[in-house]
Structure formats: structure tokens, C-alpha cells
VEXDREN-2710 file (C-alpha; in Angstrom, 1 decimal):
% VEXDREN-2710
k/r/px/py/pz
1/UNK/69.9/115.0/22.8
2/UNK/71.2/118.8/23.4
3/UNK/71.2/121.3/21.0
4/UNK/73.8/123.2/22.6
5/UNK/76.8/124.0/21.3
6/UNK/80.1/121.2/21.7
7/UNK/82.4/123.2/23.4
8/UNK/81.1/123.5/26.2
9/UNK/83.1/123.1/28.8
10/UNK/86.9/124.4/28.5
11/UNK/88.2/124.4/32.4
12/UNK/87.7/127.4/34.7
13/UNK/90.1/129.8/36.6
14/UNK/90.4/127.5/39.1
15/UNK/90.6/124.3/37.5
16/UNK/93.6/123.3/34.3
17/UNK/92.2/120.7/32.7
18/UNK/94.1/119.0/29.6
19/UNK/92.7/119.2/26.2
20/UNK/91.7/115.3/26.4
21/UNK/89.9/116.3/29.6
22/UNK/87.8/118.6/28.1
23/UNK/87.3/116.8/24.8
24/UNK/85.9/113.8/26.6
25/UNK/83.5/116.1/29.3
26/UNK/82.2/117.7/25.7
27/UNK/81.9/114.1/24.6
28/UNK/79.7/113.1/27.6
29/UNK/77.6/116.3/27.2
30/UNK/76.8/115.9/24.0
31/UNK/75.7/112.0/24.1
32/UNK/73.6/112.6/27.4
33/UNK/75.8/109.5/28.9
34/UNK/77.3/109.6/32.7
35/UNK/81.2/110.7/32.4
36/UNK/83.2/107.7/34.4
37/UNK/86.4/109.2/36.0
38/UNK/89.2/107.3/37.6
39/UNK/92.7/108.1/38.2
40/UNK/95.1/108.5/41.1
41/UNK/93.5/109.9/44.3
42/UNK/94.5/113.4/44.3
43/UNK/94.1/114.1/40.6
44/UNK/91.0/115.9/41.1
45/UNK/88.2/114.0/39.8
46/UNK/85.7/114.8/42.2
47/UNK/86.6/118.6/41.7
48/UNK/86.2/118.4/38.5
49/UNK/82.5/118.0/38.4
50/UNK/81.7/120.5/40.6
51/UNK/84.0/123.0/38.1
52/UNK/81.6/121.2/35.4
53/UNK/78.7/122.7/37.5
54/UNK/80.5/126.4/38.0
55/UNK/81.4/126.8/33.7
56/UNK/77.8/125.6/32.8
57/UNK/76.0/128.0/35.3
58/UNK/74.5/124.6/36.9
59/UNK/73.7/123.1/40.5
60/UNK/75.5/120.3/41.4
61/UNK/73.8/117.3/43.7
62/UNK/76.5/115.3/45.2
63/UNK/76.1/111.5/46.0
64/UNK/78.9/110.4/48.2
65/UNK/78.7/106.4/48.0
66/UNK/80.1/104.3/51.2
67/UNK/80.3/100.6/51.7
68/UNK/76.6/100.7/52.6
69/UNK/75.0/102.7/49.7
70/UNK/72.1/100.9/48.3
71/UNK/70.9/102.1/44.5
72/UNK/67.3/103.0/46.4
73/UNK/68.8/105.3/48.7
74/UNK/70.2/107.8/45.7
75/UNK/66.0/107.6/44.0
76/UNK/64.0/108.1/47.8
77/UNK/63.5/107.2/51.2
78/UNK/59.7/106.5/52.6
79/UNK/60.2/107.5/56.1
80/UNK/58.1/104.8/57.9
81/UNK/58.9/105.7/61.6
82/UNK/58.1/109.3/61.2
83/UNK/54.3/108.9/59.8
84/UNK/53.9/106.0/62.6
85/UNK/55.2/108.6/64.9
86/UNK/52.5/110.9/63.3
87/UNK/49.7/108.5/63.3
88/UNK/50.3/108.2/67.2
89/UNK/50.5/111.3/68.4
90/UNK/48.9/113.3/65.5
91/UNK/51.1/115.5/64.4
92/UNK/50.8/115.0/60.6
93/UNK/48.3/114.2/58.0
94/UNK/49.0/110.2/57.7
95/UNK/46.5/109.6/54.9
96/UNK/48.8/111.5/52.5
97/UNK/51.9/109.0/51.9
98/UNK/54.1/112.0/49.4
99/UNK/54.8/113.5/52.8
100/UNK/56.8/110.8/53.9
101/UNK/58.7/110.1/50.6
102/UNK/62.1/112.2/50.8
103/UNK/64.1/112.1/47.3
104/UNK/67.3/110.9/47.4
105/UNK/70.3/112.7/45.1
106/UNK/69.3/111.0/41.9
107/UNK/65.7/111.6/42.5
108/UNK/66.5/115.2/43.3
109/UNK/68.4/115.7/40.0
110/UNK/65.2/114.2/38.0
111/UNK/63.3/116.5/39.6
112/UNK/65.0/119.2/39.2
113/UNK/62.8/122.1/37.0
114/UNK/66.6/123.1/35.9
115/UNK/69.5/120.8/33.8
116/UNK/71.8/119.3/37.1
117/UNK/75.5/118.3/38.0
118/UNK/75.2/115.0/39.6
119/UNK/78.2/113.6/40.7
120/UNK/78.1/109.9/42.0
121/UNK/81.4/110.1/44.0
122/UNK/83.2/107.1/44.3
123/UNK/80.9/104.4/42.9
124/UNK/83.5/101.4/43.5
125/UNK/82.8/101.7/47.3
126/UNK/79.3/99.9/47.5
127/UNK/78.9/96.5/46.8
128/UNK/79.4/95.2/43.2
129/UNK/76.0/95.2/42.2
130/UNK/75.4/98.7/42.9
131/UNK/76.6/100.3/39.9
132/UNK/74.1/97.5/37.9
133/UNK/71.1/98.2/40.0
134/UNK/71.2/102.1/38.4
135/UNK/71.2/100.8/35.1
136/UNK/67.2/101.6/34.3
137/UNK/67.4/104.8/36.0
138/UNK/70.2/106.2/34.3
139/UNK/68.9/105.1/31.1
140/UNK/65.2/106.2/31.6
141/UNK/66.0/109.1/33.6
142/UNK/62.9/108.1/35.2
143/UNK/61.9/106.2/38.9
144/UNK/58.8/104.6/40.6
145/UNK/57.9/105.1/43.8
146/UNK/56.4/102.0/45.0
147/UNK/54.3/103.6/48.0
148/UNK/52.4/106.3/45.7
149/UNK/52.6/103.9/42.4
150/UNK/54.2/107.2/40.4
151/UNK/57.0/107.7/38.2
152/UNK/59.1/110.7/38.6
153/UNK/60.7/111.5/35.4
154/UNK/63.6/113.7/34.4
155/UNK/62.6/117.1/32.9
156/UNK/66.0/117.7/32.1
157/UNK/69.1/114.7/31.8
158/UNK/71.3/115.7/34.1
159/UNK/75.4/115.9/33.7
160/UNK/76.1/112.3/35.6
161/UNK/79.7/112.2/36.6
162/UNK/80.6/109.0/37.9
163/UNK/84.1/108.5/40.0
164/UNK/86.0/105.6/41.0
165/UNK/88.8/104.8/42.7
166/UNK/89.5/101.2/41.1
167/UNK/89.3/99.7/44.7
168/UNK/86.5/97.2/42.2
169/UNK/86.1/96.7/38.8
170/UNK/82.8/97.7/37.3
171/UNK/80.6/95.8/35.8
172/UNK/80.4/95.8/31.7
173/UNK/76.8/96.7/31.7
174/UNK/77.6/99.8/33.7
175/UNK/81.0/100.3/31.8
176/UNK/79.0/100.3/28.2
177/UNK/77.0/103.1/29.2
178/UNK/79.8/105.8/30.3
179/UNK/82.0/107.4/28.5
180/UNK/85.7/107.0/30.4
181/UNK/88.2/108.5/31.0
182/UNK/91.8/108.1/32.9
183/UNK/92.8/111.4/34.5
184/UNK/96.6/110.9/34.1
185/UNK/98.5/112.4/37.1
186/UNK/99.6/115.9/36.0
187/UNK/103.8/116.4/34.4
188/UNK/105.7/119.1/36.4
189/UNK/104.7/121.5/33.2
190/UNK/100.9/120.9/34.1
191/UNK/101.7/120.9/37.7
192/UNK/103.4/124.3/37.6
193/UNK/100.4/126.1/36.0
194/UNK/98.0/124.1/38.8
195/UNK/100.2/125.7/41.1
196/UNK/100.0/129.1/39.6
197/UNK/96.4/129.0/39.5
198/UNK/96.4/128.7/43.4
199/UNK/99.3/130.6/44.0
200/UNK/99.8/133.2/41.6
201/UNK/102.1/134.7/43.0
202/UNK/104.7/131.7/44.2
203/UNK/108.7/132.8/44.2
204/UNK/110.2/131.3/41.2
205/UNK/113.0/129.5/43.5
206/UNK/109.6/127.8/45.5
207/UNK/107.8/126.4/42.7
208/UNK/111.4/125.1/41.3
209/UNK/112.4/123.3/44.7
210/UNK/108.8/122.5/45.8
211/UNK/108.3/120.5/42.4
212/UNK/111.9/118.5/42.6
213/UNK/111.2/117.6/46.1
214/UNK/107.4/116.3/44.9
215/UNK/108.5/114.8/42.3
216/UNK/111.6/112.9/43.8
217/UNK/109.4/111.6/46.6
218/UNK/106.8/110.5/43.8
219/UNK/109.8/108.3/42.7
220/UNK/110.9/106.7/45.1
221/UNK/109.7/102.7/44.3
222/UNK/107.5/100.7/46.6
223/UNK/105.4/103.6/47.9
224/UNK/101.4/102.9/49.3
225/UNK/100.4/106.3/48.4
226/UNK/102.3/108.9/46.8
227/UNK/101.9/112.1/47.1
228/UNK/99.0/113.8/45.6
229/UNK/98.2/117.2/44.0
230/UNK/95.8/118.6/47.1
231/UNK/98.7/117.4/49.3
232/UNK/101.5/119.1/47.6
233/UNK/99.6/122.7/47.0
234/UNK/98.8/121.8/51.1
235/UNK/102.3/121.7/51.5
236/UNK/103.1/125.1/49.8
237/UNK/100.7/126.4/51.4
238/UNK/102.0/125.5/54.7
239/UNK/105.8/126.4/53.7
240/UNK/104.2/130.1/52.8
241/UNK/102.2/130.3/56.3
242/UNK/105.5/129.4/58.0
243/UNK/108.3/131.3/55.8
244/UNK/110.2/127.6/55.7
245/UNK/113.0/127.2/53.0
246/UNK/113.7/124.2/51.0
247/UNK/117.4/122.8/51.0
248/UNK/119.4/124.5/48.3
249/UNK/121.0/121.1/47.0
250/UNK/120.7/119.2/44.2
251/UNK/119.4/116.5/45.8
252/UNK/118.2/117.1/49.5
253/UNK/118.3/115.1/52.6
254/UNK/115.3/113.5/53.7
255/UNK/115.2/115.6/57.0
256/UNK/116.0/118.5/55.8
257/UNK/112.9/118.8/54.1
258/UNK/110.5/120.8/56.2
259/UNK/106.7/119.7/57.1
260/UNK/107.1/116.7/55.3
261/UNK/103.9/115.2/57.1
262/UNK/102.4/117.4/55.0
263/UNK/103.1/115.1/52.0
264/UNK/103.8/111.8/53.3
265/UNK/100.9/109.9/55.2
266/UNK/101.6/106.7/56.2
267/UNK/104.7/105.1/58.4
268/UNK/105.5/102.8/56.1
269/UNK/106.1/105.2/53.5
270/UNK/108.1/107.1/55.6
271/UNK/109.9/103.8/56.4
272/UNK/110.7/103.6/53.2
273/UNK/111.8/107.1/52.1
274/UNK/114.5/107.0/55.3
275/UNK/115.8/103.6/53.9
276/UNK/115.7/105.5/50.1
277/UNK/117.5/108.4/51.8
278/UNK/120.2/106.4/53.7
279/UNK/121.4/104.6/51.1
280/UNK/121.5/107.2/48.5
281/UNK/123.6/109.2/51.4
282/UNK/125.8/106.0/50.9
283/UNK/126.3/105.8/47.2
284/UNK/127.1/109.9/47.0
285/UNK/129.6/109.1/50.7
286/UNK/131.3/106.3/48.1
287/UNK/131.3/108.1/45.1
288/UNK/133.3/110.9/47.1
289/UNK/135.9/109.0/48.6
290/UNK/136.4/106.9/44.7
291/UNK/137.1/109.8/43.1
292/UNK/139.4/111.9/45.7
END
């Protein structure tokens, strides 16, 4: 168990994390247990460990999971075709099997003579069983390798930060061992000071419309994917590059909102928004002509 002091981590510069935020990344610290993130894509999750990494003057070792992640492939990889490649031409010193065992993220962090960020990126994308087969490892912080018959053992637990995008539900064994935590999508208040970080120096008038035109479109029911943090501070970015203004109104039409590819990625969302925008073009047409 660390010795180190609780507060820990408090955000950085570059990243505004809530109070709960840091309270539970302190709590995960402290117990030694891997931090499981979910929350809207966008909401910065994955960023978040590798700001974890930059406040506690640590590497980080990234795991990106896909559909075919196996739990062996994050301990090590015994590269068969390279020592028969060896033995046949004789290019290598076959006799010695360690040559041909490559450590895979986790076994990396174990091994590590320094404390590690290891960030297990989207866990829910392997198969189901995945997140169970890791179960020894993270609680031993130690491996076998089954080709040398040795155990490589964590000098130092590492900071595990687990993400998921709920695309499956964990499994309780694996859920009894994190410590959780919901990254609710940011308010506009929140929003604004993410905004500030990246651009410090926004117009007033810019972060005011930008916001009410995020925000609207994040409203608008039946939506696949709303629009996300990185896409909205894309967006400003791109209405900055260009010199684009936002509509003036209260309430904007759709297509007079510049770059709004920027926000909005699939057709059916933008199906949807023009449908939104048409009819509410019809209510405010009606409400005109009731009360001339």
C-alpha cells in the first residue's frame, strides 16, 4: 500500500477535472486497485490517464484493446517463427528462449524499475471473458512465462486505468476489483472553462454562441451520437482557422450554422436535426402569423 500522500492528483493545466473526479483517481491510488472509467465517448476518459501519468511525473503504457485482444497478448508474446527463422539460417542464438519472449503492455508495466500509468483502453471491446482472464495478474501483479518457467513480478503496482465504453457489461469478478466511476458529460459552466483551457483567449461572443449551438444540437431527441467535447473544441477550432461567425439569433437555423460536419457525424443524425429544424421553423412561422 503507498505511503504517499492522498491528494495526489488534482487535474493539470490541460485537463479540468471535477472534484469527484479527482476524489475517486486519489481513491484508486491509495487502494492500489485499477480505476474503471466509463462515460460518454468524448468525455475524456482515455485522456485522463495519460494527464494521471503527466501530474505524477510517470510513464504511461497504453493497451489499446480490439475485438481480437486476448489477456496473453497484454503479459508477452514468444515469437516462434523468428527463432525457427534463426535456427535455419543462423542468425541468433536459439538455445536461449528470453530472446524470443517480447513483453506485452502489462508485462512491460510489471517490469518496469519505475511506478507506471497503464491504461487498458477500452476493455468492453474483446470478448467477455477478457476482462476475467486478468483477474490473477492484476491481483498478483505477477505473470508466468510458460516457455522459461519464470515469474515476472511487479516491482512497483502500477496506476491501472481501465475504460469502457458500455458496448458489454463487465463481469462482477472484474467489477469487484475497480473502483468506478461515471464521467458525467461536462454542464456549459464546466464546458466553458474546458474551453478556456484550450483556448484562452476565445471572444466572449464565440464561447457564448459556440455553447448554445452545442448544446441545442445535444438536445435534440433521437440522436446516435451527440456531439462530443473533442468534437466541439474541433469545431472552434475550425471556426477560428476560418474567421466563420455564428448566427446572431436566438435560436439559429440549421444551415446557417457553419462547418457543422465538424460536430455532427452520421446522416441519420443529420436527418434528423433537418427534420428538428423544419418543424421548429414551422411552430415560430405559426406563432407569428397567431399573434399579428
Amino acid at each position: 500500500m503507498s505511503n504517499l500522500p492522498f491528494h495526489q492528483f488534482c487535474g493539470t493545466e490541460g485537463y479540468v477535472a471535477s472534484r469527484a473526479l479527482q476524489d475517486v483517481v486519489n481513491v484508486a491510488i491509495a487502494l492500489e486497485r485499477p480505476l474503471l472509467l466509463k462515460g460518454e465517448p468524448g468525455t475524456g476518459k482515455t485522456l485522463l490517464a495519460y494527464h494521471i501519468a503527466k501530474a505524477l511525473g510517470m510513464e504511461i503504457i497504453l493497451w489499446n484493446v480490439k475485438s481480437t485482444t486476448k489477456a496473453r497478448d497484454g503479459l508477452y508474446t514468444y515469437d516462434t517463427v523468428q527463432r525457427l527463422n534463426d535456427a535455419r539460417f543462423g542468425d541468433g542464438d536459439v538455445r536461449d528462449i528470453r530472446h524470443y519472449i517480447k513483453l506485452g503492455p502489462l508485462g512491460r508495466a510489471f517490469g518496469s524499475a519505475e511506478r507506471v500509468v497503464l491504461l487498458i483502453d477500452e476493455v468492453d471491446k474483446a470478448d467477455i471473458e477478457f476482462p476475467n482472464d486478468l483477474l490473477f495478474e492484476l491481483d498478483e501483479m505477477r505473470f508466468h512465462v510458460l516457455e522459461t518457467d519464470e515469474w515476472v513480478s511487479a516491482a512497483h503496482r502500477p496506476v491501472v486505468i481501465v475504460t469502457s465504453n458500455s458496448e458489454k457489461e463487465l463481469p462482477d469478478a472484474f467489477l469487484r476489483r475497480c473502483v468506478f466511476h461515471y464521467i458525467d458529460f461536462p454542464d456549459e459552466t464546466q464546458m466553458r472553462a474546458i474551453i478556456d483551457v484550450h483556448f484562452p483567449d476565445l471572444p466572449a461572443e464565440l464561447m457564448r454562441s459556440a455553447c448554445k449551438v452545442f448544446y441545442g444540437l445535444r438536445e435534440v431527441p433521437g440522436l446516435r451520437k451527440r456531439p462530443s467535447t473533442s468534437e466541439l473544441l474541433d469545431w472552434i477550432r475550425v471556426l477560428l482557422a476560418s474567421g466563420a461567425r455564428l448566427p446572431e439569433e436566438e435560436t439559429p437555423a440549421l444551415q446557417s450554422v457553419p462547418f457543422l460536419g465538424a460536430l455532427v457525424k452520421i446522416q441519420e443524425d443529420a436527418d434528423i436535426l433537418a427534420h428538428h429544424a423544419s418543424r421548429s421553423a414551422d411552430v415560430r412561422t405559426a406563432g407569428r402569423r397567431f399573434f399579428r
